[in-house]
C-alpha positions as CSV (number, residue, x, y, z in Angstrom):
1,X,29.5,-5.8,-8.2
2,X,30.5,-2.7,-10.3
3,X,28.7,0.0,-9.7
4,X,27.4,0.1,-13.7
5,X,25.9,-3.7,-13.0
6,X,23.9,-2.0,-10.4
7,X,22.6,0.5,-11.8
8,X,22.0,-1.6,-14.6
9,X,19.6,-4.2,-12.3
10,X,18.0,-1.0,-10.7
11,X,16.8,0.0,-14.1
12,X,16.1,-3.6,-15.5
13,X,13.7,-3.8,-11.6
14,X,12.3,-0.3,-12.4
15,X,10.9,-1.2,-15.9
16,X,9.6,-4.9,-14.4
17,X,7.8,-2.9,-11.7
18,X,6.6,-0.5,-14.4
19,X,5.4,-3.6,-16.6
20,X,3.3,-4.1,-13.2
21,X,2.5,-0.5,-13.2
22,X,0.6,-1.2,-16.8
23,X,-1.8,-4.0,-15.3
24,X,-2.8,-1.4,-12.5
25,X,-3.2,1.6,-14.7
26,X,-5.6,-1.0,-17.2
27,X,-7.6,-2.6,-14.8
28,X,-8.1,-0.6,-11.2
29,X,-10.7,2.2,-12.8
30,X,-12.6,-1.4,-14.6
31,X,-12.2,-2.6,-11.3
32,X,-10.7,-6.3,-12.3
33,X,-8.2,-8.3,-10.9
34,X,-5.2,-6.8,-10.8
35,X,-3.5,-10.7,-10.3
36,X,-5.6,-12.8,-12.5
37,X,-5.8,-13.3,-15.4
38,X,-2.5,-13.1,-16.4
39,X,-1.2,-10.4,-19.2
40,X,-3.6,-10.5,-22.2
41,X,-4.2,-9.3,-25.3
42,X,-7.3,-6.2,-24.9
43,X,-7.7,-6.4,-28.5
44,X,-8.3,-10.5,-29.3
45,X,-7.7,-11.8,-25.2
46,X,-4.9,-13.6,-26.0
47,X,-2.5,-14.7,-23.3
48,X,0.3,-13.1,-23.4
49,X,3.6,-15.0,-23.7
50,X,6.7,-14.5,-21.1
51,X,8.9,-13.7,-24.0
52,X,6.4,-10.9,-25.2
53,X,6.2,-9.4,-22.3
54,X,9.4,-8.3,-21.9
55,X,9.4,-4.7,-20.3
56,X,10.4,-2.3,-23.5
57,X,12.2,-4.8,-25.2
58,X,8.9,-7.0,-26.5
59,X,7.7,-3.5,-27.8
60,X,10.5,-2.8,-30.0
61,X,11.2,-6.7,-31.4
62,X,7.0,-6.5,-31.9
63,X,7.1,-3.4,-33.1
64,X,4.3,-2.2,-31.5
65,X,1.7,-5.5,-32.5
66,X,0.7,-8.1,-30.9
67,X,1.9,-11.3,-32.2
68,X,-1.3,-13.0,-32.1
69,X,-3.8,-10.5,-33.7
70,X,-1.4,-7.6,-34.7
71,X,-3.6,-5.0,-32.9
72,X,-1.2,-2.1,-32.4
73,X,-0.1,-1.7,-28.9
74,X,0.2,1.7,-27.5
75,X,3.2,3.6,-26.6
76,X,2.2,4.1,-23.1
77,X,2.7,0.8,-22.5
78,X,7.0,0.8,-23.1
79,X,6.6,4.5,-21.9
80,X,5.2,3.9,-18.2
81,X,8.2,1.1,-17.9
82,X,10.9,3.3,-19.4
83,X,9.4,5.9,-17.2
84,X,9.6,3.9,-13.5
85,X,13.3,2.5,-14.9
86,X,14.4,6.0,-15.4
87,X,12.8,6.9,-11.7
88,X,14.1,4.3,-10.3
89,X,17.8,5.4,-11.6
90,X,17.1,8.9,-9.9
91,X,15.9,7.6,-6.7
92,X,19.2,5.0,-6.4
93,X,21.8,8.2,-6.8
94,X,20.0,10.0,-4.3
95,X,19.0,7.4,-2.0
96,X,21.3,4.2,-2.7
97,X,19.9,0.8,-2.1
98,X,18.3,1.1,1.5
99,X,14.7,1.5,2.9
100,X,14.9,4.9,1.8
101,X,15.0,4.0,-1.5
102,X,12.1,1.2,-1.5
103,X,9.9,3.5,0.2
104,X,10.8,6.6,-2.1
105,X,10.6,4.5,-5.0
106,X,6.7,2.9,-3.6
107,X,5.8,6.3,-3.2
108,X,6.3,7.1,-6.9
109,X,5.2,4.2,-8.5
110,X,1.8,4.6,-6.4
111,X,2.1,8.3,-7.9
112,X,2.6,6.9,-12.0
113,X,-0.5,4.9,-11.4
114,X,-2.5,8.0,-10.2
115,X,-1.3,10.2,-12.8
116,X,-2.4,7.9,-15.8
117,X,-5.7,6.8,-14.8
118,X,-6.3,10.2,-13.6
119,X,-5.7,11.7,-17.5
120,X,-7.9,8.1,-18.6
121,X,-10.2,8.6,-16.2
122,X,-10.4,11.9,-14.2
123,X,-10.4,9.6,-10.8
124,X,-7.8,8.8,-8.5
125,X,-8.7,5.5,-6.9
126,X,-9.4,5.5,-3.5
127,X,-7.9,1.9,-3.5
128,X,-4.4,3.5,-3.5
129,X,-5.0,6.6,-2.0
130,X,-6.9,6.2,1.3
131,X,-4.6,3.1,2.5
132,X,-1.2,5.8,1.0
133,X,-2.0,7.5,4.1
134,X,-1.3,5.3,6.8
135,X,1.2,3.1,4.3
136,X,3.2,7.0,3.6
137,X,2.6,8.0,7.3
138,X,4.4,4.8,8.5
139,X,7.1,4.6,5.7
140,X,7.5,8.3,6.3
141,X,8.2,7.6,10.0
142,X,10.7,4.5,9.7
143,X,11.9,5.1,6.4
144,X,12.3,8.4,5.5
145,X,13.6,9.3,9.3
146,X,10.7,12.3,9.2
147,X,9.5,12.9,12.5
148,X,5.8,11.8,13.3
149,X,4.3,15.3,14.0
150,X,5.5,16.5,10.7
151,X,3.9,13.5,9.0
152,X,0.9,13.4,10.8
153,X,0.0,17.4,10.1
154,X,0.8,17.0,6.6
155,X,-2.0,14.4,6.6
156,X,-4.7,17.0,7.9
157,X,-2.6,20.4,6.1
158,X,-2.8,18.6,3.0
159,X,-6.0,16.9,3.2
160,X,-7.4,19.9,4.8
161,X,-5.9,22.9,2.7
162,X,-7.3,21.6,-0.4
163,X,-10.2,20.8,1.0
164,X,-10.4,24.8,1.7
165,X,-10.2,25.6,-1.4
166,X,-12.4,23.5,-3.2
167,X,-15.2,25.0,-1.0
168,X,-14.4,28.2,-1.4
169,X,-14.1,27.8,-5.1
170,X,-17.7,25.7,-5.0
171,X,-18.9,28.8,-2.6
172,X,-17.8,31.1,-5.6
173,X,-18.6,29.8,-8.5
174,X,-21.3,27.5,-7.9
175,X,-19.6,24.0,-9.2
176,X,-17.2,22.3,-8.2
177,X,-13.6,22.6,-9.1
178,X,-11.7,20.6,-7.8
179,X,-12.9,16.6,-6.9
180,X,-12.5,14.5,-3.5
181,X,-9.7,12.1,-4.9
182,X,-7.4,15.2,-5.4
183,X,-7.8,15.7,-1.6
184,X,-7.2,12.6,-0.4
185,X,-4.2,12.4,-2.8
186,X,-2.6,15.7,-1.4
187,X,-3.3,13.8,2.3
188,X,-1.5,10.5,0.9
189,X,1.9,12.8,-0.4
190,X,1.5,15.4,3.0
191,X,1.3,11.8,4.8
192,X,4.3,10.7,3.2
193,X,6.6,13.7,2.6
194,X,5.7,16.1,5.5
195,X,3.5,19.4,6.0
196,X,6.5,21.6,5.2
197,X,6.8,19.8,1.5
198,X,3.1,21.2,1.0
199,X,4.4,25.1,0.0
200,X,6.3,23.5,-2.7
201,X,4.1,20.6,-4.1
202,X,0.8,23.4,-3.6
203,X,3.3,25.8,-5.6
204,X,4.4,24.0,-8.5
205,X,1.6,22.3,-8.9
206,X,-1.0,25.8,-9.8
207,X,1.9,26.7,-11.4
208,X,2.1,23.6,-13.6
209,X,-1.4,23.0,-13.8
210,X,-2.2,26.7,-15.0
211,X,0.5,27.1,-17.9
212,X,-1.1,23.8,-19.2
213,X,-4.8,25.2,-19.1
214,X,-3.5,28.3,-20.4
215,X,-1.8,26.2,-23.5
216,X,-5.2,24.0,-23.7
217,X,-7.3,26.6,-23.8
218,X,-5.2,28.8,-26.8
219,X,-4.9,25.6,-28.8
220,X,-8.4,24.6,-28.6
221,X,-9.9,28.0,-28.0
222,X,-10.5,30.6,-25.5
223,X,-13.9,30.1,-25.1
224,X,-13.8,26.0,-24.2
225,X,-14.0,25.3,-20.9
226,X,-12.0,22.3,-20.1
227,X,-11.3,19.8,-17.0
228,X,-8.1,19.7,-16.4
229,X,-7.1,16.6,-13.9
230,X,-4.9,18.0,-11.2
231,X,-4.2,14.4,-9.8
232,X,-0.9,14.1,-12.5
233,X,0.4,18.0,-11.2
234,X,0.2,17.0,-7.6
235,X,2.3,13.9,-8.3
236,X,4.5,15.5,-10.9
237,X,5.5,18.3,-8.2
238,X,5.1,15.3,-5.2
239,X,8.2,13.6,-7.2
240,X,9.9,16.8,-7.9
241,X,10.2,17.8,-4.7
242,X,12.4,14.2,-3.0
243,X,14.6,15.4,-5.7
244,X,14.5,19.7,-5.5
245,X,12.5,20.1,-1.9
246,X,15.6,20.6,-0.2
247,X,17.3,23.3,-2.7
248,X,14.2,25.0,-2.7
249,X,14.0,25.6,1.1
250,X,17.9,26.4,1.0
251,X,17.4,28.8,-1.4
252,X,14.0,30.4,0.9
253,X,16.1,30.6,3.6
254,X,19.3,32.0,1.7
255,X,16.8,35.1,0.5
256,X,15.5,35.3,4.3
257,X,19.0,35.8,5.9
258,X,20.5,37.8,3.3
């Protein structure tokens, strides 16, 4: 096979997973099925045809209606595929096809799902987080090739720093700032991509997370107090750092020696 057909299947496979993606973002936080019943209509219940529910593709030839009740659909539905096909793409150059790659590519689809129903919902499941850490620790061990200790401390480092902090922050302020999921999320990405990845996710992340409460709160106003989920920074910087973890510690190092 060329190497165009592949990346071609890796794409049409990321945007099928991402259709999947969809179901779990929809229905974990009503906590339904995620198996049965099959893909539906929200608006009128319909079933939803095989040749409708094509990832991206249905959208566009729909344009954006269902073809039973013309509800519009929403854009997040051929955005989260596009988005896992394009991931999926990244993760392949990097990776190539191997258990690397399947266990990188889990670990970020587990991540999409977190970051939208966290901005739906401001939760992040415990049905994906809590069995991430001994699914991350373990893929993290024979899949990644990362040795056990560092896996295991990023469990209780990232578990435990944020933990830290949102009592410190509850000690100070006298309400809370920062919820349990986003711990046990941090444990599930320590779990899965070491302690030492922790300076860079914890980095980016306040980094990332402050310049968009900074913008919220000029756009909406200074005084408005807002909660801003930090589930989708965490996973945004999580993802960022299989592709830029390793410059960044080259470049940490470089300004250490030199």
């Amino acid at each position: 096979m060329t190497a165009l057909f592949v990346e071609v299947l890796v794409c049409v496979f990321g945007a099928a997973v991402g259709s999947f993606l969809n179901v779990c973002i929809y229905r974990l936080p009503a906590e339904q099925s995620i198996v049965r019943p099959g893909s539906r209509c929200p608006q009128c219940l319909t079933p939803i045809r095989w040749y409708d529910n094509l990832p991206i593709l249905s959208f566009l030839i729909l344009r954006g209606r269902c073809r039973a009740c013309a509800a519009a659909i929403s854009w997040r539905y051929p955005a989260v595929e596009g988005l896992t096909a394009l991931l999926a793409l990244l993760l392949f150059w990097k990776y190539g096809l191997g258990a690397a790659y399947f266990a990188a590519f889990a670990f970020t689809a587990a991540l999409i799902v977190i970051t939208f129903i966290d901005i739906d919902h401001q939760i992040i499941p415990d049905v994906i987080s809590l069995p991430g850490i001994p699914i991350g620790f373990l893929l993290a061990v024979f899949a990644m090739r990362l040795p056990w200790l560092e896996a295991l401390l990023g469990v209780l480092l990232g578990g435990g720093v944020l933990y830290a902090i949102a009592v410190g922050y509850e000690l100070a302020t006298k309400r809370e700032g920062m919820g349990g999921g986003d711990i046990k999320l941090l444990a599930m990405i320590g779990a899965f991509l070491g302690w030492k990845s922790l300076i860079f996710i914890l980095l980016v992340s306040s980094l990332t997370g402050a310049a968009v409460g900074i913008a919220l709160m000029v756009a909406k106003g200074a005084d408005t107090k807002y909660a801003v989920p930090f589930g989708p920074f965490l996973s945004l910087a999580a993802v960022a750092y299989l592709f830029f973890g390793a410059a960044f510690f080259n470049f940490l190092m470089f300004h250490r020696l030199f």
